[in-house]
C-alpha positions, 0 to 999 in steps of 0.5 A, a space after each residue: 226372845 231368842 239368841 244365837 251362840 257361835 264357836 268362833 274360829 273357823 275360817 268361812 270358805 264357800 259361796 252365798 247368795 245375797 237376798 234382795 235388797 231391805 231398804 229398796 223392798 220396804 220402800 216398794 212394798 209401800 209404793 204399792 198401795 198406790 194402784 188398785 192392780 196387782 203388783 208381783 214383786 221378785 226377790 223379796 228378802 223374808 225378814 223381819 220387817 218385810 214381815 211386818 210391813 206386809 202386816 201393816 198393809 194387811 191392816 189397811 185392807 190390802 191383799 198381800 201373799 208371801 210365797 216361799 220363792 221371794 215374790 210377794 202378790 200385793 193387791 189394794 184395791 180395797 184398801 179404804 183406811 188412810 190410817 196405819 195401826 200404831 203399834 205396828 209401825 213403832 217396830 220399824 222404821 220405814 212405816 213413815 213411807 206410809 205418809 206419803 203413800 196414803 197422802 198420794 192415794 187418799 189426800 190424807 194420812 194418819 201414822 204413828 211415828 216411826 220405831 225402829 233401831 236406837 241410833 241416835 235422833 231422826 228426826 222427820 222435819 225433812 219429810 214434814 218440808 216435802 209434804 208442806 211443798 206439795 200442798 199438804 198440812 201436817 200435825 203431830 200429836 201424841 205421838 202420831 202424824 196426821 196429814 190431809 190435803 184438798 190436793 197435791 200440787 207439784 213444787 220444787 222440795 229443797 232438803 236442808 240436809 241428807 235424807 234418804 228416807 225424805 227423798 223417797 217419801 217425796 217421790 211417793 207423795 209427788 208421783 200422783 201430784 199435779 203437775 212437776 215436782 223438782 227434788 233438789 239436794 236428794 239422795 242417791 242410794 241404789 234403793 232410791 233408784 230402785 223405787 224409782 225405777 219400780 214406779 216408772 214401771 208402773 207409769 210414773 214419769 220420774 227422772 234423774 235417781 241417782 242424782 242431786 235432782 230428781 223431777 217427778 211429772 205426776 200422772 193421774 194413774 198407776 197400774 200394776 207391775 211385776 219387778 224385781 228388787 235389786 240385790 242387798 248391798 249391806 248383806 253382801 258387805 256383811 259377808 265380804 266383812 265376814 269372810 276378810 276378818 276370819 280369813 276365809 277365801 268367799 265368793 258373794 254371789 248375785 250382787 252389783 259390783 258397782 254398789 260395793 265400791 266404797 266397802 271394796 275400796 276400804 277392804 282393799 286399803 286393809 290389805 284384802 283380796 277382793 276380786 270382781 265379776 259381772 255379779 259376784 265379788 270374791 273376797 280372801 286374805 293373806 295377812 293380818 289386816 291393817 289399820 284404815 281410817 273410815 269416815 261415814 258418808 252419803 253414797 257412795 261413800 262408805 255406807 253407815 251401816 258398814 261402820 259397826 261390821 267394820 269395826 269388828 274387823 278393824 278391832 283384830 288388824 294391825 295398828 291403830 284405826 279410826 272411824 268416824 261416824 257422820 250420819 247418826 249419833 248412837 252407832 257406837 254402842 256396840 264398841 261396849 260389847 266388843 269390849 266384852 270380847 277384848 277389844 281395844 278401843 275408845 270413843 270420843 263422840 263421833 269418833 272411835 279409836 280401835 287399836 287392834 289386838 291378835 284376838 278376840 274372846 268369846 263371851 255374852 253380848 247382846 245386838 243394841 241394833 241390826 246392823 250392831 248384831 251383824 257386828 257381833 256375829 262377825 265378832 262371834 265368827 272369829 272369836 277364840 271360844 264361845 259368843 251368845 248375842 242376845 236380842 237376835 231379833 234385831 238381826 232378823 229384821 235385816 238378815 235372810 237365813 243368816 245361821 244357815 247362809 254361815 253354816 254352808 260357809 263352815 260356821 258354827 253357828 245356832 239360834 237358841 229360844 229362850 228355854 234353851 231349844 235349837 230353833 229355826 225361823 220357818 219360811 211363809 
């Protein structure tokens, strides 16, 4: 276990570049079990999960190679086992696109049920629905899903409700599937697209990401591609929130405009500068920011991952704001550490009151969840005094480098060890 520890109250100025995005690569990392030729996958975040999905897919026989420049080689055509090992995949929880991988690959699957950050129930019915529509028979037992099929046929998947992870094991499970299969009520986040588009290079026939309906014509075959994974829309948010609530003057470098609108959106309502280029944002202030009212949502709405960085934004701006959390149950549990720091605020459920104060003040705290620890580093950034986050683990699932990233932007910022020792993750 290791912590961070930041002397709050230096403005960020500068620029950061954004790493790739999380969702979409562990997303396409899986897909990649489904060809026995290499695939070249560019602009891969080094991070904890990424991390240990390229372990999980070693464990199943797969030749995976991390280089230092973000571009992972993936070669599985000696992978042989349909079984993922569980204790791997109870640290993360997109392993249960291993389902319909391992479903579409070999007919059967036998993975443990996913871990990941506690914020709140989710469930895997909807995947469960997808399997069942495409010809498979699931069981769950001892903690452990089991999958077989004498052969995938496509059919029309119907989602009773939002799931971006569903959305994507149903392409997963339909790509190599007789015959055309119709997802309606899908997702449309941009790492759903990105599998999508990551799978069409590689000769699948799948149209309409991005929409309510996605058709998926299976093919008998994929082979090998070499792409390059969209950039981090939750990162850049991050850093735009970062650099609006210490008052600095940033530039966020190597991202899609277009994925941050309704974070833009939201900024600019509080008061925030935000400027817009082709693949950058640039974002400053020249007041106290002011109250806004947020509501979670399914994109493009506001993204649920923003709402605890928000948050800490929201905690210093003028008047009274409330946030409303839609997709998950437990994601105002950092609201209790930020009390630690002199926040003002009281949840109701769904709901959470914050009225802000002039400042914050450093104190302990501790990362409930990567994108809680995210909010706590913020908080820490503008803080009067000094913040120590324990749990930075959590952190580093999702986050590249993010010490160094703030440091370049004039933060003071470490990693500490348990013993106290300066420490740094080292790249592959």
């Amino acid at each position: 276990m290791n912590k961070l520890v930041i002397s709050g109250g230096n403005p960020l100025y500068g620029k950061v570049k954004i790493s790739g995005a999380k969702n979409a690569a562990l997303a396409i990392l899986a897909a990649s079990l489904l060809t026995d030729e290499t695939c070249i996958i560019e602009n891969v975040p080094y991070i904890g999960d990424v991390i240990t999905l390229c372990d999980i897919l070693r464990g199943l026989g797969a030749d995976v190679r991390v280089e230092k420049d973000g571009k992972i080689y993936v070669l599985a055509d000696r992978v042989r086992d349909w079984r993922a090992s569980y204790d791997m995949v109870q640290k993360m929880r997109a392993s249960y696109y291993l389902l319909g991988v391992l479903l579409s690959r070999f007919g059967k699957a036998e993975v443990g049920m996913p871990g990941g950050c506690d914020i709140g129930p989710r469930p895997i019915d909807q995947h469960v629905k997808a399997f069942e529509a495409l010809g498979a028979e699931v069981d769950i037992e001892h903690g452990t899903v089991f999958a077989h099929t004498g052969g995938l046929k496509g059919n029309e998947v119907y989602f009773d409700k939002y799931s971006v992870g569903a959305t994507i094991n149903a392409m997963l499970c339909a790509v190599k599937a007789e015959g055309q299969t119709l997802i309606v009520n899908a997702a449309k986040e941009p790492h759903v697209v990105d599998l999508a588009s990551y799978l069409n290079s590689m000769g699948a026939d799948i149209r309409g990401a991005g929409t309510d309906e996605i058709k998926v014509r299976g093919v008998e075959y994929l082979h090998g591609s070499e792409y390059t994974i969209i950039p981090d829309q939750i990162e850049a948010g991050t850093y735009m929130i970062a650099a609006a609530a210490t008052g600095g003057d940033v530039t966020i470098a190597d991202v899609i405009p277009k994925h941050l609108e309704a974070i833009t959106a939201k900024l600019m309502e509080a008061g925030v500068m935000v400027e817009e280029g082709t693949d950058w944002v640039r974002v400053y202030r020249e007041q106290r920011p002011q109250r806004i009212n947020i509501q979670t949502q399914p994109y493009p709405g506001f993204p649920t991952d923003m709402q605890q960085p928000m948050g800490v934004l929201l905690s210093v701006a003028e008047g009274t704001s409330v946030i409303t959390e839609n997709i998950f149950d437990s994601r105002f549990k950092y609201l209790e550490e930020l009390r630690k720091m002199g926040a003002k605020v009281q949840v109701d459920g769904r709901v959470a009151i914050v009225e802000g104060v002039e400042n914050l003040t450093g104190a302990p705290v501790e990362a409930n969840d990567l994108r809680a620890g995210a909010a706590m580093v913020i908080a820490g950034l503008i803080a009067r005094g000094v913040t120590e986050i324990s749990s930075a683990h959590f952190i580093d699932r999702g986050y590249e480098d993010i010490e160094a990233k703030l440091s370049d932007l004039g933060a003071d910022i470490q990693r500490l060890d348990r013993k106290g020792r300066t420490r740094k993750i080292k790249a592959v």
